[in-house]
PDB file with SEQRES, HELIX, SHEET and CRYST1 records, atoms N, CA, C and O in Angstrom:
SEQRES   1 A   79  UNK UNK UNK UNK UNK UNK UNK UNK UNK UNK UNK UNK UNK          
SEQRES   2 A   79  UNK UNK UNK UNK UNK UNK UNK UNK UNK UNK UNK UNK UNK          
SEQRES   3 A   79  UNK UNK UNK UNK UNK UNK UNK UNK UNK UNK UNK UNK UNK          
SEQRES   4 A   79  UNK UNK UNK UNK UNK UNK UNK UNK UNK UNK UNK UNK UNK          
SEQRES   5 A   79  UNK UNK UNK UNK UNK UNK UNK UNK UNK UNK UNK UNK UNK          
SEQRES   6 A   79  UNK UNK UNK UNK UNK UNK UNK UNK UNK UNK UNK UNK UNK          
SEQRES   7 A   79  UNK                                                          
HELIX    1 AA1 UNK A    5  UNK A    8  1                                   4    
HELIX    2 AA2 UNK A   17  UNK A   22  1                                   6    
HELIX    3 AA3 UNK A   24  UNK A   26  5                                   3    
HELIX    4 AA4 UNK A   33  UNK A   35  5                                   3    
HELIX    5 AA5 UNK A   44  UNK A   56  1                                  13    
SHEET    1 AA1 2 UNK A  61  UNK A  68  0                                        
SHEET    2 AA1 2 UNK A  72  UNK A  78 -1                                        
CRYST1    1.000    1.000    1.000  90.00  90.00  90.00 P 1           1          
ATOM      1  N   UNK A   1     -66.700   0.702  77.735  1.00  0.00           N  
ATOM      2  CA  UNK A   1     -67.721   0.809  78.751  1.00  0.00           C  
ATOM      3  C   UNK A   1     -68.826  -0.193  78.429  1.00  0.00           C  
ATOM      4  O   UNK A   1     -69.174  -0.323  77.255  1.00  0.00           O  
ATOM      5  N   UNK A   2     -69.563  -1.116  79.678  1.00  0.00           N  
ATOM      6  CA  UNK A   2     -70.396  -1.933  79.204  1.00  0.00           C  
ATOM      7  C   UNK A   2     -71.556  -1.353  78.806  1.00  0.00           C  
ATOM      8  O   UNK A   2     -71.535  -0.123  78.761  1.00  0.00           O  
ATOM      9  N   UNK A   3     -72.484  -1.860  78.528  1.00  0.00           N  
ATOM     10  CA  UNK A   3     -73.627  -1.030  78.146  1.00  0.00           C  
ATOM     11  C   UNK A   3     -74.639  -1.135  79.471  1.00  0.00           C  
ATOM     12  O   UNK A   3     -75.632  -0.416  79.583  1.00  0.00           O  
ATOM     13  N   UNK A   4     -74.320  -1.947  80.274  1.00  0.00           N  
ATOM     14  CA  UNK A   4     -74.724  -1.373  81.718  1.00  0.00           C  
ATOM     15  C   UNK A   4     -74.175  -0.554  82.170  1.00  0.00           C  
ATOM     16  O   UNK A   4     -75.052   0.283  82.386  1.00  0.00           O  
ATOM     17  N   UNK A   5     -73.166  -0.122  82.532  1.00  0.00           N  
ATOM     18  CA  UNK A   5     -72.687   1.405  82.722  1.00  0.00           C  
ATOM     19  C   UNK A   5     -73.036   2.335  81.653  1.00  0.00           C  
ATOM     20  O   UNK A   5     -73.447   3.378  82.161  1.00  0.00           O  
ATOM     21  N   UNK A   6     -73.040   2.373  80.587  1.00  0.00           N  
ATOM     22  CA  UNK A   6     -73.456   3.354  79.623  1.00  0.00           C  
ATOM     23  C   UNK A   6     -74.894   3.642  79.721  1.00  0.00           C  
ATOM     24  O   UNK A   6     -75.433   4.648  79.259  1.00  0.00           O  
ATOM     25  N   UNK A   7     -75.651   2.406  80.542  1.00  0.00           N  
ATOM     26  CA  UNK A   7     -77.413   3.052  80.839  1.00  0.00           C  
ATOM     27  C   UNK A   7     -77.256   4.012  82.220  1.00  0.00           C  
ATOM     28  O   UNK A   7     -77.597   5.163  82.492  1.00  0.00           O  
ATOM     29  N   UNK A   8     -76.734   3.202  82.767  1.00  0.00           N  
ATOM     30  CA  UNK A   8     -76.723   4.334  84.082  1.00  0.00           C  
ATOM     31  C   UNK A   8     -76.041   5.825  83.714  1.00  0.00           C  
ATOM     32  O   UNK A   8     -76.152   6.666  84.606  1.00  0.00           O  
ATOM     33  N   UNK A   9     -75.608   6.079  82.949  1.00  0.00           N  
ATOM     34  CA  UNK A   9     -75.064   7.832  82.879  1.00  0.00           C  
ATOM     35  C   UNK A   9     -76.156   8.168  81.942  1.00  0.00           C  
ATOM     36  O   UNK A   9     -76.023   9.225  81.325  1.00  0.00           O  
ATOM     37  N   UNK A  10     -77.352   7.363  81.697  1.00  0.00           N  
ATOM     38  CA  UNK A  10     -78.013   8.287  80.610  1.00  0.00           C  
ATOM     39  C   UNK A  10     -79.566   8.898  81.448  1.00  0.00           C  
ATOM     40  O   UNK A  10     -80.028   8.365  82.457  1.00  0.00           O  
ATOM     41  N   UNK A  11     -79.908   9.577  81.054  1.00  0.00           N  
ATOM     42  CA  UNK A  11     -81.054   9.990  82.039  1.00  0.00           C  
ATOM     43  C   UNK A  11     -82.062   9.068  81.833  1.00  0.00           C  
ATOM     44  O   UNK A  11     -81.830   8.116  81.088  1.00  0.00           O  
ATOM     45  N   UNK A  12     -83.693   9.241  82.635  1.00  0.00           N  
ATOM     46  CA  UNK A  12     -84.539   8.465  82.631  1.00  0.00           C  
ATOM     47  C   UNK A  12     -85.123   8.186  81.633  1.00  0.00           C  
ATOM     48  O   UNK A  12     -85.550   7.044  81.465  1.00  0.00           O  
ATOM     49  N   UNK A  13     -85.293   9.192  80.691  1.00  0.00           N  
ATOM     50  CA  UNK A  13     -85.915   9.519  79.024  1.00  0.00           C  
ATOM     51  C   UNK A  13     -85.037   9.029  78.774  1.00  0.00           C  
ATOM     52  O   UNK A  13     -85.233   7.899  79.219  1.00  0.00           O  
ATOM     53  N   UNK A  14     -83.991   9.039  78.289  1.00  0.00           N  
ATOM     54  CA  UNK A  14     -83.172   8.300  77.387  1.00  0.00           C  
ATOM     55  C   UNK A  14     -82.400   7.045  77.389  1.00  0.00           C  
ATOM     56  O   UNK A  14     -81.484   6.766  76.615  1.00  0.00           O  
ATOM     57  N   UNK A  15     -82.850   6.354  78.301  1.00  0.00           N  
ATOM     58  CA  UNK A  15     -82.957   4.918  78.783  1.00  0.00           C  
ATOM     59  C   UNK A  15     -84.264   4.370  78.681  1.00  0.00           C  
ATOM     60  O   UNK A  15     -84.253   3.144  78.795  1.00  0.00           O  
ATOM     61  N   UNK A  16     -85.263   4.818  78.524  1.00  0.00           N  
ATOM     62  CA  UNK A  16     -86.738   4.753  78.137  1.00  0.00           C  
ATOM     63  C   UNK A  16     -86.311   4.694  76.587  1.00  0.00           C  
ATOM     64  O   UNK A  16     -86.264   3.492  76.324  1.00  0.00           O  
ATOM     65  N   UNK A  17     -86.071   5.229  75.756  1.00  0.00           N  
ATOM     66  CA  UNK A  17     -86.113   6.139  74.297  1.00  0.00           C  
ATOM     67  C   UNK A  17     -85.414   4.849  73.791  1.00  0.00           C  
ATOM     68  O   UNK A  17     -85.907   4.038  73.006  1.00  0.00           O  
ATOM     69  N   UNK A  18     -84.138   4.788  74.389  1.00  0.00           N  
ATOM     70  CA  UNK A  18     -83.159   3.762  73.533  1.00  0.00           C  
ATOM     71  C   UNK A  18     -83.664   2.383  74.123  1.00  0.00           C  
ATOM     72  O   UNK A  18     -83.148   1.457  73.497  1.00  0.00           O  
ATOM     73  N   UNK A  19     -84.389   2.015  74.986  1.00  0.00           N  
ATOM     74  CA  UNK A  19     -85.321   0.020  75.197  1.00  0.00           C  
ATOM     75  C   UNK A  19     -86.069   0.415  74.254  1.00  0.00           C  
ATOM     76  O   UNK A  19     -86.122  -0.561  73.506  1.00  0.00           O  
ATOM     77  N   UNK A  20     -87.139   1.837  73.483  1.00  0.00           N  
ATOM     78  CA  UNK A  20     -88.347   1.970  72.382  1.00  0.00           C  
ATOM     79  C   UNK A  20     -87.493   1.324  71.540  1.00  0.00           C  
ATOM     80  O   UNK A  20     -87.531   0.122  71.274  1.00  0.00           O  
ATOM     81  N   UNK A  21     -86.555   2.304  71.033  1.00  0.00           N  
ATOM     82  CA  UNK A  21     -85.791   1.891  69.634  1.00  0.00           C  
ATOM     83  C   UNK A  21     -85.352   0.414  69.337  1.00  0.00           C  
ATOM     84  O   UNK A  21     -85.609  -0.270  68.346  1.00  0.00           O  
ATOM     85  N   UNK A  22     -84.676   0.126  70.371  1.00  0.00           N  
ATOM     86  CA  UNK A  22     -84.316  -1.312  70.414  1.00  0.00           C  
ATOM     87  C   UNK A  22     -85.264  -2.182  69.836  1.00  0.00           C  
ATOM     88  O   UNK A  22     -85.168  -2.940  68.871  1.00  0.00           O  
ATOM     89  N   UNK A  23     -86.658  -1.814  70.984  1.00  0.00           N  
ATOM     90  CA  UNK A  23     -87.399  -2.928  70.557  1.00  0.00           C  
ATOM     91  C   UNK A  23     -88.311  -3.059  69.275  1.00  0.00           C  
ATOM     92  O   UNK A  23     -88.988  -4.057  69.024  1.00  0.00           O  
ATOM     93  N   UNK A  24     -88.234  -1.786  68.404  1.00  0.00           N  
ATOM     94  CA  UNK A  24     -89.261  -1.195  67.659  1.00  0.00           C  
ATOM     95  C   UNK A  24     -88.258  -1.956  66.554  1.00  0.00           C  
ATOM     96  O   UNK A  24     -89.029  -2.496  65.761  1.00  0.00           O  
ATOM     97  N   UNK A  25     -87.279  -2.154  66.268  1.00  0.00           N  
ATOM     98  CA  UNK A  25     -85.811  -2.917  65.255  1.00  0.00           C  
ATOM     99  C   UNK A  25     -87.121  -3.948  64.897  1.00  0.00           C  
ATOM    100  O   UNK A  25     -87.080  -4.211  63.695  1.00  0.00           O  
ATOM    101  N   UNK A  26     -88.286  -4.621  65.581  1.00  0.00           N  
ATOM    102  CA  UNK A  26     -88.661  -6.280  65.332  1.00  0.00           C  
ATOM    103  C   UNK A  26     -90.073  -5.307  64.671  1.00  0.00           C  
ATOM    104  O   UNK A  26     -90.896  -6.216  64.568  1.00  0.00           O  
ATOM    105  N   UNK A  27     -90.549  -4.473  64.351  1.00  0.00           N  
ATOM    106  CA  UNK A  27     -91.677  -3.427  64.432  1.00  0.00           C  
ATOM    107  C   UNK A  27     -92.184  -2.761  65.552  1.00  0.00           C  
ATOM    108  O   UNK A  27     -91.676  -2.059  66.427  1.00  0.00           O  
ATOM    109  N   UNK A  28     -93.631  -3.268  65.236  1.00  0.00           N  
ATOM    110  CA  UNK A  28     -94.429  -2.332  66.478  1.00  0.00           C  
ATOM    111  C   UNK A  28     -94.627  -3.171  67.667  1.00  0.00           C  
ATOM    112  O   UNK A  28     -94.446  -4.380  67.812  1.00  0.00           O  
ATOM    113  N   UNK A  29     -95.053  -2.232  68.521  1.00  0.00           N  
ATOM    114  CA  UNK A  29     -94.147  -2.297  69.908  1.00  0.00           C  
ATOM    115  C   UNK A  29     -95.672  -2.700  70.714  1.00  0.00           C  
ATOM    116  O   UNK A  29     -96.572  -2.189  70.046  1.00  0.00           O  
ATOM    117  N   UNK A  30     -96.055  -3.200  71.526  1.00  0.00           N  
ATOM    118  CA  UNK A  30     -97.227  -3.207  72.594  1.00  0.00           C  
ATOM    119  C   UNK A  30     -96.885  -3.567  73.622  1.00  0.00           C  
ATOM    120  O   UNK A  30     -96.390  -4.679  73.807  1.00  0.00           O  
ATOM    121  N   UNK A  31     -97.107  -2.558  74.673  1.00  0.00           N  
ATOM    122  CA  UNK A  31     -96.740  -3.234  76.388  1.00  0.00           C  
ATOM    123  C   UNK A  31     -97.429  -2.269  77.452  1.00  0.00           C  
ATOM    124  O   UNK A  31     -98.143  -1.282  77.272  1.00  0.00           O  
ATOM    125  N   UNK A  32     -97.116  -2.696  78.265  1.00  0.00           N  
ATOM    126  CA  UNK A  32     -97.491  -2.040  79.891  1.00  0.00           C  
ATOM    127  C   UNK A  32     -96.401  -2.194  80.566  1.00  0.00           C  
ATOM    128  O   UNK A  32     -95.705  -3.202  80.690  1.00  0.00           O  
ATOM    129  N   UNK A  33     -96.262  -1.028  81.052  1.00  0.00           N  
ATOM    130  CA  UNK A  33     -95.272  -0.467  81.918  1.00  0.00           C  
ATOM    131  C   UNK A  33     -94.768  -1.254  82.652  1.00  0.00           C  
ATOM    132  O   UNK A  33     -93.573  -1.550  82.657  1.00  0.00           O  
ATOM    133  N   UNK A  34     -95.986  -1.880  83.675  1.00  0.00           N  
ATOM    134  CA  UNK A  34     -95.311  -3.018  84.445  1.00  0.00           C  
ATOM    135  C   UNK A  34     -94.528  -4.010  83.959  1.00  0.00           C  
ATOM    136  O   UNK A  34     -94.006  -4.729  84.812  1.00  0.00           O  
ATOM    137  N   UNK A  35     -94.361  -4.186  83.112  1.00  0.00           N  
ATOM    138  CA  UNK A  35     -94.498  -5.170  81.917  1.00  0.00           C  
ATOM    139  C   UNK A  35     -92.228  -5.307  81.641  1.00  0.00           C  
ATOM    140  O   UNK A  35     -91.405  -6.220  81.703  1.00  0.00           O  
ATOM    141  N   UNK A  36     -92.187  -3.825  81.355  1.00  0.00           N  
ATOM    142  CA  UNK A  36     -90.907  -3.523  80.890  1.00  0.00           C  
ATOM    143  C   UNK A  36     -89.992  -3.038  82.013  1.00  0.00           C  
ATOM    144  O   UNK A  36     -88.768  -3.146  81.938  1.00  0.00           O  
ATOM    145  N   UNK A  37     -90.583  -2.537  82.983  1.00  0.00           N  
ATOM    146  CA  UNK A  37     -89.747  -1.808  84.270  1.00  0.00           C  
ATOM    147  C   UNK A  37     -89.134  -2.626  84.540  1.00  0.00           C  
ATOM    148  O   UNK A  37     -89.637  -2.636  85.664  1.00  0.00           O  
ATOM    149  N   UNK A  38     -88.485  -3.369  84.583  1.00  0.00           N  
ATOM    150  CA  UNK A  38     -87.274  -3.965  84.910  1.00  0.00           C  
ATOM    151  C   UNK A  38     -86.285  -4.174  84.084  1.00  0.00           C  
ATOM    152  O   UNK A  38     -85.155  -4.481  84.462  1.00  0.00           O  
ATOM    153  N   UNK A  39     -86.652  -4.016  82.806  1.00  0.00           N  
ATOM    154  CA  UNK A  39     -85.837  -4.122  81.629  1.00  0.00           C  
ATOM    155  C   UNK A  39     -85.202  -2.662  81.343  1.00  0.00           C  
ATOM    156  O   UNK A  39     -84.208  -2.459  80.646  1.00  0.00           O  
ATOM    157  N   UNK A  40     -85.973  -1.684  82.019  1.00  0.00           N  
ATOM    158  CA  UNK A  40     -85.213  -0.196  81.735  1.00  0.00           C  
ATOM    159  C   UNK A  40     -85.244   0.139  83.388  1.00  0.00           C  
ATOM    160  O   UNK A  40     -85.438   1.327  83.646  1.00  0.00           O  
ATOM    161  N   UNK A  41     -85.098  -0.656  84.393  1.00  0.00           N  
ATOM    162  CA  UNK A  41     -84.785   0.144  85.633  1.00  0.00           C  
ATOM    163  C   UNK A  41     -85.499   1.272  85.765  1.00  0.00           C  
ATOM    164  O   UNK A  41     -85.104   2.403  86.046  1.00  0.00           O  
ATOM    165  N   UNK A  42     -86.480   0.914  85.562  1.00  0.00           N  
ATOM    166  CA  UNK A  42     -87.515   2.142  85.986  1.00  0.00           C  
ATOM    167  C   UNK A  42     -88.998   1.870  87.033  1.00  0.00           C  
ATOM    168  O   UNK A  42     -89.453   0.726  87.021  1.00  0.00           O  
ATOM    169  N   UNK A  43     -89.572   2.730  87.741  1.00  0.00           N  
ATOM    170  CA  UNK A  43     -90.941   2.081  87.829  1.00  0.00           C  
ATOM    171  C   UNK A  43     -92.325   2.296  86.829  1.00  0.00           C  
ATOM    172  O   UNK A  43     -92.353   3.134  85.928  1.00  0.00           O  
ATOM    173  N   UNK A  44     -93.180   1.608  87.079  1.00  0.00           N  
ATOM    174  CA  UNK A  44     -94.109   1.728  85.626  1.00  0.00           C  
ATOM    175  C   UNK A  44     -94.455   3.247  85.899  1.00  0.00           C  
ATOM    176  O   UNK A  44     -94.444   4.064  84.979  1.00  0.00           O  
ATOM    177  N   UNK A  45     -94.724   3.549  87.040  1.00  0.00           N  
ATOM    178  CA  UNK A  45     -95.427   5.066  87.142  1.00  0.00           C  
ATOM    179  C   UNK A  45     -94.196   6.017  86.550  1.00  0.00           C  
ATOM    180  O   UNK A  45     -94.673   7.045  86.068  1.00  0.00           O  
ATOM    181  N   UNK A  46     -92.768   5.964  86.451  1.00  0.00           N  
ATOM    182  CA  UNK A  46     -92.259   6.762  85.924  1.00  0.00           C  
ATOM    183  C   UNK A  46     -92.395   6.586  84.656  1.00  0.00           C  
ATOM    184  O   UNK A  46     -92.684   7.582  83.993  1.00  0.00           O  
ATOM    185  N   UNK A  47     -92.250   5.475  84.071  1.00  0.00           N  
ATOM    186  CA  UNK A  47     -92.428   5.175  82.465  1.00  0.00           C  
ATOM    187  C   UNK A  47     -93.688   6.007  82.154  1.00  0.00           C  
ATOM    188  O   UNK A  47     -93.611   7.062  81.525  1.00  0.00           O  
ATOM    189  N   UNK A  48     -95.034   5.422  82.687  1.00  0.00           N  
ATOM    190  CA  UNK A  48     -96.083   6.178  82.385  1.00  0.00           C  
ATOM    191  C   UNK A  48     -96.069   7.689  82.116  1.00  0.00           C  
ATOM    192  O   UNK A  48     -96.618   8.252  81.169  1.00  0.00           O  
ATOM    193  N   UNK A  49     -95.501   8.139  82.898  1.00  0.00           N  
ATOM    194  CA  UNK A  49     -95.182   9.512  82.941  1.00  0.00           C  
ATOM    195  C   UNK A  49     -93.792  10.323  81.829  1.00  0.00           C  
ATOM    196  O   UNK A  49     -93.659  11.415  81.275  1.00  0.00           O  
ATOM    197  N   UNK A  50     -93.050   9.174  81.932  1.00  0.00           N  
ATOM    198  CA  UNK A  50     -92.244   9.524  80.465  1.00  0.00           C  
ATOM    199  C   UNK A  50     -92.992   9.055  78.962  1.00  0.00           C  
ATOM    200  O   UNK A  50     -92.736   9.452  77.825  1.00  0.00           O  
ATOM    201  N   UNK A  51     -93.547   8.510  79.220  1.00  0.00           N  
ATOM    202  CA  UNK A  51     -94.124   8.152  78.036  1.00  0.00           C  
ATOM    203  C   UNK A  51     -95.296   9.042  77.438  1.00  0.00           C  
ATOM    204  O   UNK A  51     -95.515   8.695  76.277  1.00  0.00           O  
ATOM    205  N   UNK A  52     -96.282  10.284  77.941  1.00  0.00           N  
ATOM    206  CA  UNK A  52     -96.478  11.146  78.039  1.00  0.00           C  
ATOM    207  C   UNK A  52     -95.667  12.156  77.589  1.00  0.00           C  
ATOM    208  O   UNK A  52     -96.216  12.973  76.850  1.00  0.00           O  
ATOM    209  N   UNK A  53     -94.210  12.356  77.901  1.00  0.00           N  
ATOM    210  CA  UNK A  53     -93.682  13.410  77.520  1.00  0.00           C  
ATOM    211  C   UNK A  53     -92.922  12.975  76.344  1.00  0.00           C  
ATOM    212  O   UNK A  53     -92.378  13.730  75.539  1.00  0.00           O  
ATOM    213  N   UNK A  54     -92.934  11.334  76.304  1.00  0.00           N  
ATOM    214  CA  UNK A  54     -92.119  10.990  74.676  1.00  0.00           C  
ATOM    215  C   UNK A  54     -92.879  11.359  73.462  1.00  0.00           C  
ATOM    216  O   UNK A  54     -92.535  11.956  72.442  1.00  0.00           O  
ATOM    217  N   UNK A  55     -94.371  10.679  73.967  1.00  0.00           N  
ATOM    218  CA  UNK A  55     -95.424  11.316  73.197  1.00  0.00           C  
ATOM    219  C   UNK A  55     -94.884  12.217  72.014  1.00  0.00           C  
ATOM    220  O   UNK A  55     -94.465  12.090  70.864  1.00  0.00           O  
ATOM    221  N   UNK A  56     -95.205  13.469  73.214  1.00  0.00           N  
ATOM    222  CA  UNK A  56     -94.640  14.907  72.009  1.00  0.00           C  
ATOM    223  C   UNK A  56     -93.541  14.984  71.297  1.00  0.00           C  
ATOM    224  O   UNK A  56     -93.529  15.235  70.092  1.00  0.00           O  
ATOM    225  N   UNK A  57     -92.240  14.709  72.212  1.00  0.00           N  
ATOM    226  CA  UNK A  57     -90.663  15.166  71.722  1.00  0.00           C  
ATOM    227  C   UNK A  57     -90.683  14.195  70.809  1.00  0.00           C  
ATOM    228  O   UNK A  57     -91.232  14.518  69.755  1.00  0.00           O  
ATOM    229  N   UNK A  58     -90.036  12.525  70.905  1.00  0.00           N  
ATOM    230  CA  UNK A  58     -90.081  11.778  70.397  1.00  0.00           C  
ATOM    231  C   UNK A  58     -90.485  11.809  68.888  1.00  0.00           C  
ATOM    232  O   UNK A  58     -91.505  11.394  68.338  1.00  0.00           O  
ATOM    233  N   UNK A  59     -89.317  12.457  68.359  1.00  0.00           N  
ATOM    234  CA  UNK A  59     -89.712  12.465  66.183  1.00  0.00           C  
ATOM    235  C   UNK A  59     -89.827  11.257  65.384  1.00  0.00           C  
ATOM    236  O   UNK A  59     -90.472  11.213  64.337  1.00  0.00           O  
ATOM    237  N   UNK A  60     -89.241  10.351  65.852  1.00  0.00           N  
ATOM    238  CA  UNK A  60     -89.044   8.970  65.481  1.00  0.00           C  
ATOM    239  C   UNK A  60     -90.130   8.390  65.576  1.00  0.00           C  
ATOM    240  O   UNK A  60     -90.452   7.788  64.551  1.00  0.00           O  
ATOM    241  N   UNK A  61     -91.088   8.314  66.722  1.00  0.00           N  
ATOM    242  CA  UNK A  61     -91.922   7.418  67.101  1.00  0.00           C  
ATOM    243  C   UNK A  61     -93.064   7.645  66.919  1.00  0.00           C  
ATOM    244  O   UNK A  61     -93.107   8.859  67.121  1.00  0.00           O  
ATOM    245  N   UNK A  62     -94.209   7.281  66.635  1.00  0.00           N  
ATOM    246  CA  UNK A  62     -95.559   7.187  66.982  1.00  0.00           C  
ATOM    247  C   UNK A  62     -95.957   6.324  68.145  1.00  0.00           C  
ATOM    248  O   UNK A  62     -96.118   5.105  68.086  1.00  0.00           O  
ATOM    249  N   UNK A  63     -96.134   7.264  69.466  1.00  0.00           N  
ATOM    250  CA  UNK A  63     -96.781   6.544  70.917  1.00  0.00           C  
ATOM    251  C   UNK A  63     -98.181   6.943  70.687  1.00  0.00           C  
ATOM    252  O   UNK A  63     -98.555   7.922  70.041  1.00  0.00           O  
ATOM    253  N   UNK A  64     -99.053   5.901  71.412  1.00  0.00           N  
ATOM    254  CA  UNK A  64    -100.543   6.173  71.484  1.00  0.00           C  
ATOM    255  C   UNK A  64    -100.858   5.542  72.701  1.00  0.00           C  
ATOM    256  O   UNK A  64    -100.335   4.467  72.995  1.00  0.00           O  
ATOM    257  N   UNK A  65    -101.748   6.167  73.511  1.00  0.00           N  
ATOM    258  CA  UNK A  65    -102.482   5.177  74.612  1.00  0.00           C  
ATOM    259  C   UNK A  65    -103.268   3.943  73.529  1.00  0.00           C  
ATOM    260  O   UNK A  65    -103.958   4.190  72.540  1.00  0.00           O  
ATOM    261  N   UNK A  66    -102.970   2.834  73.984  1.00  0.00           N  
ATOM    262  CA  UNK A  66    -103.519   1.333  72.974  1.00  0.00           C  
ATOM    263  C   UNK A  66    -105.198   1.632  73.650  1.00  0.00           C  
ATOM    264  O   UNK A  66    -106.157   2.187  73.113  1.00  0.00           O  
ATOM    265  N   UNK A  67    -105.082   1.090  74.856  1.00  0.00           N  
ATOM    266  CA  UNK A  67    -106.435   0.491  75.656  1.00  0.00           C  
ATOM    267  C   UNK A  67    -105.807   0.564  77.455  1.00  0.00           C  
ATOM    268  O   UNK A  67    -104.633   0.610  77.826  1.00  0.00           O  
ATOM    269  N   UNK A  68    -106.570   0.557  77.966  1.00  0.00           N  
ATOM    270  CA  UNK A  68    -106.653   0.511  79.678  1.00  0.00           C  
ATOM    271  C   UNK A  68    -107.357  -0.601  79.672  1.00  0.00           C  
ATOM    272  O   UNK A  68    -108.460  -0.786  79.159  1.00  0.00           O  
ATOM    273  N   UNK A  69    -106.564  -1.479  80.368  1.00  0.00           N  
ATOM    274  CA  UNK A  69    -107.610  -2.763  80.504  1.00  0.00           C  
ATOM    275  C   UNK A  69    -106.217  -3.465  82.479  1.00  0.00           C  
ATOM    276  O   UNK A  69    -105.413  -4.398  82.462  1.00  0.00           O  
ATOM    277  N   UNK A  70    -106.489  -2.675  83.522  1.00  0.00           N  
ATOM    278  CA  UNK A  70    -105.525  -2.960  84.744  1.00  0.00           C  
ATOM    279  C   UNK A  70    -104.537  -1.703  84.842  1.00  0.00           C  
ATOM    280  O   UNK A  70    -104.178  -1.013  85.796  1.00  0.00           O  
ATOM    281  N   UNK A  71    -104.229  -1.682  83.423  1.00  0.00           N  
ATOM    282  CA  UNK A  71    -102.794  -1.036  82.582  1.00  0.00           C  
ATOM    283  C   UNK A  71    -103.107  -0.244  81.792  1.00  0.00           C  
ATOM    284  O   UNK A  71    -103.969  -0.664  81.021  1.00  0.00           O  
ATOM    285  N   UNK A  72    -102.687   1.062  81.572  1.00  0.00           N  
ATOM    286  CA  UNK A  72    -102.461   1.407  80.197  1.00  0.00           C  
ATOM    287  C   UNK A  72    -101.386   0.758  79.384  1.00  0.00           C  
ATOM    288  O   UNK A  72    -100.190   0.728  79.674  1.00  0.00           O  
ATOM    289  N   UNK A  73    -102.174   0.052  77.943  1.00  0.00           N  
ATOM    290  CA  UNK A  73    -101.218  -0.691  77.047  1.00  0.00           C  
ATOM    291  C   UNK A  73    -100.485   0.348  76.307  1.00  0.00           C  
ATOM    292  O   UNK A  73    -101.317   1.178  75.940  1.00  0.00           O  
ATOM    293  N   UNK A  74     -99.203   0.706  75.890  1.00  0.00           N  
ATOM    294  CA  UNK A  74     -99.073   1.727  74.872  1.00  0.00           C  
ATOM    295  C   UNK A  74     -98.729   1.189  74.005  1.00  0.00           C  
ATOM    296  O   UNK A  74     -98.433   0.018  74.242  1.00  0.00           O  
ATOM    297  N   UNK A  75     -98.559   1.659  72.547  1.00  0.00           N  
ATOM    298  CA  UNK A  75     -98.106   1.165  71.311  1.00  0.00           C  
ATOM    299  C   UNK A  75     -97.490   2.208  70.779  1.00  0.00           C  
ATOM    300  O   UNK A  75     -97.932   3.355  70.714  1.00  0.00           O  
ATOM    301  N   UNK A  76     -96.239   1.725  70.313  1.00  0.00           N  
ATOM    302  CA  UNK A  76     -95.116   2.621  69.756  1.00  0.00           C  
ATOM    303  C   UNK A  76     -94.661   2.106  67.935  1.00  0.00           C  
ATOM    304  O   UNK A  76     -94.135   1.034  67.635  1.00  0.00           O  
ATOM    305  N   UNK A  77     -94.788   2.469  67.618  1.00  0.00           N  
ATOM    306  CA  UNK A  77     -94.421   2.533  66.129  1.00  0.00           C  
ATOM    307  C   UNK A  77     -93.290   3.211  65.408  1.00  0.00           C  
ATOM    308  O   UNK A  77     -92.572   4.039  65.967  1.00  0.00           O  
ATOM    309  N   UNK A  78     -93.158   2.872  64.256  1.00  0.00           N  
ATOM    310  CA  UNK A  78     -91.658   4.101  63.870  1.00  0.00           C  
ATOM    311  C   UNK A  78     -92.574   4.999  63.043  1.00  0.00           C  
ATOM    312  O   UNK A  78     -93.587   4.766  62.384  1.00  0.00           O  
ATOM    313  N   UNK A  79     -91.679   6.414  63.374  1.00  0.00           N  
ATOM    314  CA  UNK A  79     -92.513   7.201  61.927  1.00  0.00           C  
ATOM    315  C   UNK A  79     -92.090   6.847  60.423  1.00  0.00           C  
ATOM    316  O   UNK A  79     -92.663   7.387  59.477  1.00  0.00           O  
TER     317      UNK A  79                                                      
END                                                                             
């Protein structure tokens, strides 16, 4: 299975979760939603809103609101 078909059977969180991980492989992470929604097929307002709930679940990661500056920037880290 390509790994474009393998994103589409995964839900919205976990197509969010696995672009974090990916990109977190180089370290820490800084972006805006708008920024990545196309890279996880999402819109920023859903990211925004998953990213909120990765917040909590998310054991791996340290998410933080960065700064609002247009955007909320977030920054993701590994634990």
């Amino acid at each position: 299975m390509s790994t474009t078909q393998q994103s589409q059977h995964l839900s919205k969180q976990e197509r969010l979760e696995q672009y974090l991980r990916e990109q977190l492989e180089d370290g820490e992470l800084y972006f805006k939603s708008k920024f990545i929604a196309e890279d996880v097929g999402l819109s920023p307002k859903e990211i925004g809103a998953l990213m909120v709930k990765l917040k909590d679940s998310a054991t791996d990661m340290n998410i933080e609101k960065w700064s609002y500056t247009s955007a909320t920037t977030w920054r993701v880290t590994q634990s």
